[in-house]
MARVOPA-732217 format. One record per residue (C-alpha): x, y, z; residue in one letter. Coordinates in steps of 0.05 Angstrom, whole numbers, plus 5000, padded with zeros to 4 digits. Layout:
REM residues N
XYZa/...
REM end
This chain:
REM residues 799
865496787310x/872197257318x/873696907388x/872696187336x/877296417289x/882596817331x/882596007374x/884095687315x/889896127281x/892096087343x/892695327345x/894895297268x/900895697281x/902595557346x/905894857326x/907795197265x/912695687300x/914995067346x/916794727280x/920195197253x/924095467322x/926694677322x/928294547248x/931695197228x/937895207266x/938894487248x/937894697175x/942995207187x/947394787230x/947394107187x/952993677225x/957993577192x/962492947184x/970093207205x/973192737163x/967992797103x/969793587104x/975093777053x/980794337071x/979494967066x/982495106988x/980394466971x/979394706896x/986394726890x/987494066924x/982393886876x/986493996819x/993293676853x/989992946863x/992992496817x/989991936780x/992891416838x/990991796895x/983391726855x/985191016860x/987390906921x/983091436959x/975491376968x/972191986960x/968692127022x/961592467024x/962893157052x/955793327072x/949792887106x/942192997104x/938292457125x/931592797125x/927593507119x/920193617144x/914694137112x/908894347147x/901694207105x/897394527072x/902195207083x/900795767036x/903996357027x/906196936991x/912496616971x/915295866971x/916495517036x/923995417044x/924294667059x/932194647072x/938694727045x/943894347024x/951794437037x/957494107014x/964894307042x/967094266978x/963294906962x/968395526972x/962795996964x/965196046897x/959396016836x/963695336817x/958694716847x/951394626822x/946394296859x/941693786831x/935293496857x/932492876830x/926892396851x/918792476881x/916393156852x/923193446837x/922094076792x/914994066799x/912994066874x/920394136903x/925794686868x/932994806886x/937195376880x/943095106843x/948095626864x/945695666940x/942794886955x/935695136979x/931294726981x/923495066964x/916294736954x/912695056897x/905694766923x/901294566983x/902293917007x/897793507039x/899792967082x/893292557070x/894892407001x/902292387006x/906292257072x/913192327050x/918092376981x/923792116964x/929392506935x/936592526917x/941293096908x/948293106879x/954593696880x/956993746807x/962094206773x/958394736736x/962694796683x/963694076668x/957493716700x/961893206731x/959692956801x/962993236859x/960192696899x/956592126904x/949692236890x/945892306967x/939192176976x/934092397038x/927092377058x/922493087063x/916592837105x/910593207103x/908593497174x/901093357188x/896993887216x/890293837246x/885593827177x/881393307180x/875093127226x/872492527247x/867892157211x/863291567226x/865091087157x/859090527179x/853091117213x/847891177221x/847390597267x/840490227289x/841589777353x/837289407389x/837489307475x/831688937515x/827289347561x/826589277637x/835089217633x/840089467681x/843790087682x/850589827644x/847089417594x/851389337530x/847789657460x/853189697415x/859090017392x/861090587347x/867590767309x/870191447278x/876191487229x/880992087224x/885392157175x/890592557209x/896792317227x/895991827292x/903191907310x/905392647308x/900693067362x/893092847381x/889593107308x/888092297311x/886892237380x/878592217391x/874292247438x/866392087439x/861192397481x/853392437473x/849992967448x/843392717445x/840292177486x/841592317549x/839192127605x/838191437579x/844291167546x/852091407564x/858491257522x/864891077535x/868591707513x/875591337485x/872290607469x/865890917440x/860990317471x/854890517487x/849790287544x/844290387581x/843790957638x/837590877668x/833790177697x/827289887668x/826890327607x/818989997584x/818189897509x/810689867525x/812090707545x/816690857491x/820390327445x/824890867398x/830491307425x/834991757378x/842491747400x/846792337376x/854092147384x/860892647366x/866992457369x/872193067370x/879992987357x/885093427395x/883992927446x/877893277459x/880593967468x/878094577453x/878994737376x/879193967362x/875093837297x/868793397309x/863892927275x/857292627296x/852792007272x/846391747293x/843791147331x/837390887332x/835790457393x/830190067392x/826789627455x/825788987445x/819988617485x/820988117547x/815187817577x/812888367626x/805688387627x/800188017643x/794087797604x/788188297616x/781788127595x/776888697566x/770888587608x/769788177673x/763187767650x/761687627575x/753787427553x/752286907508x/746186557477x/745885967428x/740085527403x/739084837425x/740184537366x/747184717347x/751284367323x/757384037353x/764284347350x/759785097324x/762985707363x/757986057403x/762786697426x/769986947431x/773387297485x/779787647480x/784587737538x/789288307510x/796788377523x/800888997519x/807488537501x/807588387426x/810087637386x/811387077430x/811287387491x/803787647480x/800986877471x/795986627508x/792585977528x/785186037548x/781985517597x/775385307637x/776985317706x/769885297734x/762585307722x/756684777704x/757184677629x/765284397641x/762983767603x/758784167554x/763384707529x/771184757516x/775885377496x/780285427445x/785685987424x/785186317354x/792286237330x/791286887284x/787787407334x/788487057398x/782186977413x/778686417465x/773286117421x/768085767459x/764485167429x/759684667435x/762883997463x/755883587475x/747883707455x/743684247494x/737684097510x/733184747527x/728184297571x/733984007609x/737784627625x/738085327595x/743685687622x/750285537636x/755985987673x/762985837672x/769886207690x/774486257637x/782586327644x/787586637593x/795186557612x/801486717583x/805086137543x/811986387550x/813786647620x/820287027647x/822686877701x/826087367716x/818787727725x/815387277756x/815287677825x/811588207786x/805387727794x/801287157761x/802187237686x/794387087683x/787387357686x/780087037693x/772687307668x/766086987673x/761586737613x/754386587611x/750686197566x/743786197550x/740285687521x/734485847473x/728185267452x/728385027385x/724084657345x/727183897358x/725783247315x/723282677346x/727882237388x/726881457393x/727681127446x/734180747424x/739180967381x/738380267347x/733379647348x/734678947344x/728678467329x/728277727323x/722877317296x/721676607268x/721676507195x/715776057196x/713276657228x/705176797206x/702877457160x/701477987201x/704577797266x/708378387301x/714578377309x/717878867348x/715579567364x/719880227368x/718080847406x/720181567395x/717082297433x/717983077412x/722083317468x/719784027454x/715084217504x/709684237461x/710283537453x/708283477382x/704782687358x/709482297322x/708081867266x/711481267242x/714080947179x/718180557147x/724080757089x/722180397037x/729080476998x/731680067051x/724679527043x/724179446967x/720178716972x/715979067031x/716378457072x/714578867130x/709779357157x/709479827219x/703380187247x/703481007242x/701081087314x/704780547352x/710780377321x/709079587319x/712179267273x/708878697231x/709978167182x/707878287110x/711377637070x/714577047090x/720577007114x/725776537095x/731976467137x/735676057086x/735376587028x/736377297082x/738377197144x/738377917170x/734578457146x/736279207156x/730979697154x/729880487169x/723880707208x/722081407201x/718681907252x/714782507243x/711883067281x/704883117252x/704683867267x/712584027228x/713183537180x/719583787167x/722383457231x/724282777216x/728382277260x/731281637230x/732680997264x/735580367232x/732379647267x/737078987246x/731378437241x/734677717249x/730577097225x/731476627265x/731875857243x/726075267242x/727374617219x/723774707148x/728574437104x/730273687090x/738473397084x/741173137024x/747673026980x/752473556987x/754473356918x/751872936853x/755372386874x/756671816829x/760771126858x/766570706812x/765569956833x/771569546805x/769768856772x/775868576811x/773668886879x/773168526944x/767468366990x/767268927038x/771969447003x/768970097015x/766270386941x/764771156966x/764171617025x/757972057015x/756672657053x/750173137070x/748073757081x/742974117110x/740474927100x/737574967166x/742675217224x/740474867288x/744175027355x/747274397374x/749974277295x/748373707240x/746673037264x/744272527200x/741471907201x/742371437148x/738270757117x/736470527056x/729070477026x/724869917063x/725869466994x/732269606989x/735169287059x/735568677044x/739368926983x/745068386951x/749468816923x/750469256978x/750569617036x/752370277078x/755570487144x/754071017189x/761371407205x/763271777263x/764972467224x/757272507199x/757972147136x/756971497099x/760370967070x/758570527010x/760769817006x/760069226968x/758068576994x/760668096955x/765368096894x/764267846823x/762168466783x/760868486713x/759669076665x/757068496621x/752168296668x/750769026689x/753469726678x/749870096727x/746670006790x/742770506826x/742070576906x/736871026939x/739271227009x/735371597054x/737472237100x/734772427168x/736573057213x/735573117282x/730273687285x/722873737301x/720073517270x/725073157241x/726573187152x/728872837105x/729572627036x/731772076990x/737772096944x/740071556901x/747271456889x/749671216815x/754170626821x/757870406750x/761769796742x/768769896715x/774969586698x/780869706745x/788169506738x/790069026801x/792469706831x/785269816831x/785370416788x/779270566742x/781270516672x/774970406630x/767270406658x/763670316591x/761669646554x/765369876486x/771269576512x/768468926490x/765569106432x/773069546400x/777868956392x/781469456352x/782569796413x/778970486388x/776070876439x/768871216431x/770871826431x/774871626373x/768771266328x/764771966352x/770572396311x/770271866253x/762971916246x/762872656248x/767572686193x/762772286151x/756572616168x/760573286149x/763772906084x/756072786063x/753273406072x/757773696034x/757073285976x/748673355984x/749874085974x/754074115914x/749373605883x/743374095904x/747074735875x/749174465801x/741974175800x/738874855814x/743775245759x/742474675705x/734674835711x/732275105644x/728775905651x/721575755648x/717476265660x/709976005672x/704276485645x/701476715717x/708576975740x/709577695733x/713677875665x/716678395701x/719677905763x/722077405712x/725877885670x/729678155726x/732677495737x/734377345670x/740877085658x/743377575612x/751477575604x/750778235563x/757578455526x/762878415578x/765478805644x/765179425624x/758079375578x/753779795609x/747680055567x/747579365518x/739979285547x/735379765575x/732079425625x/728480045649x/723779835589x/722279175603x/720779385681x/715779775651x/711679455593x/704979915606x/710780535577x/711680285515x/707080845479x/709981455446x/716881455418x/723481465449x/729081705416x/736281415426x/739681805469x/747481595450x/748081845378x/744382395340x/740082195266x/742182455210x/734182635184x/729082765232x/721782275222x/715682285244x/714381805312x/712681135293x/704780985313x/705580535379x/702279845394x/697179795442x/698879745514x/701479035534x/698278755589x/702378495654x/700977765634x/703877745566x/708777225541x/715777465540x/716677195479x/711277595437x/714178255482x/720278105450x/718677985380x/714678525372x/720779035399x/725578575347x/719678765291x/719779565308x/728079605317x/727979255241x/723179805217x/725780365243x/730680755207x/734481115254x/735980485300x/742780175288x/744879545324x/746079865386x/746479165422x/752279045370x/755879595374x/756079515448x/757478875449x/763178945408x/765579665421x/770279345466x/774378795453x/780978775507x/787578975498x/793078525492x/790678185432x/797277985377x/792577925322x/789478745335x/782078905327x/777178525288x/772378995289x/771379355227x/767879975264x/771880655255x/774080315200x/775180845137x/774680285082x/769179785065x/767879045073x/769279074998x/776379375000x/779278845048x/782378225039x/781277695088x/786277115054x/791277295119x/786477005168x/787876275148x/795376505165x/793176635246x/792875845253x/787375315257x/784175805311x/782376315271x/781275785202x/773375725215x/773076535223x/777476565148x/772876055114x/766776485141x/769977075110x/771776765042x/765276495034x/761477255045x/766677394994x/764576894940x/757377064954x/757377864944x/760877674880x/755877244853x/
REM end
């Protein structure tokens, strides 16, 4: 530590001393401009210059400083004397003061008035501040006026060696592929110092590696590093740790240093093979797996890593080539083998192949190292299962006649248990797919028979599943669909294709050709339609007309002579008769309509019914239809509303033997208005047996309270309404504590709207006797019947 610090006092001053050697006696020895320097006495010549020579003479700076240099970061007991300034005017008399002005004047830089130096107060430190600007000036001390023209000069701080490298953008992380040459770029570093670059080497680096060696070296003045030794394998180490320094001073001893970090990292190339984990690799699966299933997985491992550790796997060899395939597991890279086509454990039960996994991605530049790929053997064992039956054919196709007899067989399908136990197999038939059981099939043999008819007209084809079992596992079940075409017999006779029905124009010619008719047939036979056509044995020698046999397989009508009349006849009627060509050979009889119309002499049918003779008027009949509908509806109409007022004029009669109750339901009672709703209480009258016991009213309460009245006898169901009613009209009268109540309801409400008010002398607080009834006869002849009425109950109480 004392050999440390005596090294580096020893390089602090040692420039220090050079400095100062070098600046002082230029300090001390400031050149001076001849012809800037005044005479010696020049305080007196001073005084002698008169105002013109001030005119005409410039006056001349008399001393020159250009620019001083301080040494940083220098501390000592006292100030460090910058400089000095000197002016020739300055006798050495106490006369001139010295002024400094400008960067850190007074503060960091002080002048001796009197003598000119030139001291720094503080430490300076080139880093933060390179250099100041000042300007200093001769005055007179007693009268402040300027000597001289102000001068101004640089003091440049002098750097020193105080700052050490540093590495602004570390630590670093690089990245370099393995397996490369000695050389190889990895990247490059940079350090900063902050010293000055220009004055001595406290800027000048140099880089060197403290840690990582031997792998990586470093240019020591470009700071690029690379790789030292060959085929550095990521798959042995893939993370290095680079210390790097860079020192300034050039690298020289007592240089100050600073050090980062780089991480290096391998990246991965292609380098190594495929290896797989074992040689041979056992496998069993059942024989009744099913296609596409994986059975195993082997795994060929590779020490490279992302795309350079892909794989392909293959089957190069063996005896199941056809039966099994490989493919890679894009996640684990993995060969997954799987079942291409059935096993059958009675046909073969083992199976060896040779599997191959190779890289995807190969470099070439390591392709000398070897084939990038490695085989192992697989074997596969098959194991027995218990199989369903298997038929013979994958599908049946069966043809049979449709006039085909009831229990004829068909067809037959066969099926066996290819276990070897070789279970029985029984057959049947789906019946979802048979749901008018027109067939039948025999457990044990698999024939097929007829159970219906068969029609090839209405089904043609018929698709049915037949179903085998093993009698000992009923749970193995085979299916097998059989296509059934009927196939066609000549069962069906021709006719029409269509109702036809023939125009014959009264004005048509002998000859002309009324309709073409066409047939057909249901039955398919193999050479196509052929028809035959004649007319009835009667009708040959028919007047009227006749047909012709045309080449396209239809017929035409025609009319033999001319001279048609819808008078005469409307309608004729022609029976033709239609052969086929099969065998047997069918056929029918049709008869074609012929009707008689009029034509226009374009011979276009206008009208083909007789009321064209019998509507001069030149209605049609759809017209007289529409006319006589109208009438028909006119007298209905009138019947009804005939039948309706008849009905509501018939008097109410209501015959002994009719239920009282019935009638008096529908008695036509217009009570006192809308809004009248207790004027009769029919609930009575529905019930005649209740008319024991008394019932009080229920809408107003009696003044006195009496004894019930003694009731009638009950009335039986048959009585006449009319007694009923009279004998209720004789207890109302006697009974004390019944008012009108019909009246009062039937009056209680009387409209609004009326000019004239209320008639109704309810509520009313006078009597009939108080009022005065003359103003009626003043309402108009209206109300003149209701005034006499009331005039003449007048005259009446009177007398």
């Amino acid at each position: 530590m004392p050999e440390r610090l005596t090294e580096m006092l020893t390089d602090t001053w040692t420039p220090l001393i050079i400095l100062w050697i070098t600046v002082l006696p230029s300090i001390c020895m400031a050149p001076m401009n001849p012809s800037q320097v005044l005479p010696s006495g020049s305080s007196t010549g001073l005084k002698r210059l008169t105002e013109e020579q001030r005119v005409l003479n410039r006056s001349k700076r008399g001393w020159v400083w250009n620019q001083m240099f301080v040494l940083e970061e220098f501390s000592g007991p006292e100030p460090i004397l910058v400089g000095r300034l000197h002016t020739d005017l300055d006798p050495g008399s106490s006369k001139i003061k010295y002024i400094l002005s400008g960067d850190g004047a007074g503060t960091i830089f002080v002048i001796n008035d009197k003598t000119g130096d030139i001291h720094a107060m503080k430490r300076l430190d080139r880093e933060e501040k390179a250099e100041y600007t000042l300007t200093a000036q001769a005055v007179d001390r007693d009268t402040n006026k300027p000597l001289e023209p102000p001068s101004e000069f640089i003091i440049k701080v002098q750097d020193i060696n105080d700052n050490a490298p540093e590495f602004v953008d570390g630590p670093y992380h690089a990245t370099v592929p393995e397996m490369s040459i000695v050389g190889t770029f990895v990247t490059k570093v940079t350090a900063t110092d902050a010293d000055d670059p220009v004055y001595g080497n406290s800027a000048k680096l140099v880089y060197s590696i403290l840690e990582g060696q031997p792998y990586f070296s470093i240019e020591p003045h470009t700071a690029i590093i690379k790789t030292a030794l060959p085929n550095m394998d990521r798959e042995a180490k893939e993370e290095y740790f680079v210390v790097i320094q860079a020192k300034d001073m050039g690298g020289h001893m007592g240089g100050l240093s600073g050090t980062t970090t780089v991480t290096i990292t391998l990246t991965d190339v292609n380098d190594n093979p495929p290896k797989f984990a074992q040689s041979l690799y056992h496998f069993s699966v059942m024989e009744d797996v099913a296609l596409g299933e994986p059975i195993g997985r082997v795994k060929a491992n590779d020490l490279d890593i992302g795309e350079n550790a892909k794989s392909s796997y293959d089957i190069i060899e063996g005896d199941g080539m056809d039966i099994f395939e490989i493919t890679t597991d894009a996640q684990t890279q993995d060969g997954i083998i799987r079942v291409r086509k059935p096993l059958d454990f009675e046909t073969k039960k083992s199976y060896t192949l040779k599997v191959e996994a190779a890289n995807i991605h190969i470099d070439p530049r390591f392709i000398s190292g070897g084939p990038f790929k490695d085989t192992a053997t697989v074997k596969i064992v098959v194991e027995d299962a218990d199989e369903p039956p298997v038929f013979s054919s994958p599908t049946y196709l069966l043809e049979v006649h449709e006039n085909a007899a009831i229990n004829s067989v068909i067809g037959q399908v066969a099926a066996h248990d290819p276990d070897v136990s070789s279970s029985p197999i029984r057959f049947s038939i789906d019946r979802h797919t048979d749901l008018e059981r027109q067939f039948n099939i025999n457990a044990e043999d698999g024939k097929i028979t007829l159970a219906t008819p068969l029609d090839r007209e209405t089904n043609m084809w018929h698709n049915i599943t037949i179903v085998a079992t093993e009698t000992r596992n009923h749970s193995q079940v085979s299916r097998v669909p059989v296509a059934i075409k009927v196939l066609d017999v000549n069962d069906n006779a021709p006719e029409f294709a269509s109702e036809h029905e023939a125009f014959l124009c009264e004005n048509g010619k002998p000859g002309q050709v009324i309709q073409i008719v066409s047939a057909i047939d249901k039955d398919d036979p193999k050479n196509g339609h052929y028809f035959l056509y004649s007319l009835l044995p009667e009708m040959v020698n028919n007047p009227n007309f006749t047909i012709k046999k045309n080449e396209d397989n239809t017929l035409s009508i025609l009319a033999k002579h001319s001279g048609f009349s819808r008078q005469k006849q409307e309608v004729y009627l022609l029976p033709i008769v239609i052969s086929d060509s099969g065998n047997p050979p069918m056929s029918s009889t049709s008869t074609l309509t012929i009707r008689v119309c009029g034509c226009s002499s374009d011979g276009i049918v206008q009208s083909c019914n007789v009321e064209a003779y019998v509507l001069p008027i030149g209605l049609s009949m759809g017209a007289l239809i529409a006319i006589l509908a109208c009438i028909i509806l006119l007298l209905v109409i009138v019947v009804l509303f005939v039948t309706l007022r008849r009905h509501k004029n018939e008097p109410l009669i209501i015959k002994d033997d009719e239920d009282v109750r019935e009638n008096i339901i529908r008695y036509d009672d217009e009570g006192g208005g809308e809004e009248d709703t207790e004027a009769f209480d029919i609930a009575t009258l529905q019930n005649p047996d209740g008319i024991n016991g008394f019932l009080p009213r229920k809408d107003i309460k009696p003044d006195l309270q009496f004894m019930p009245r003694q009731g009638l006898a009950p009335v039986p169901n048959g009585v006449d309404v009319d007694e009923f009613i009279n004998v209720r009209l004789h207890e109302a009268d006697n009974d004390p504590t019944a008012p009108p109540y019909d009246s009062i309801q039937i009056y209680g409400y009387e409209g609004r709207g009326s000019a004239a008010g209320s008639l109704s002398s309810l509520e009313s607080s006078t009597s009939d006797s108080d009022q005065n009834f003359d103003y009626l006869s003043e309402w108009g002849p209206r109300f003149k019947r209701l005034g006499e009425l009331y005039s003449v109950g007048e005259s009446d109480k009177e007398t």
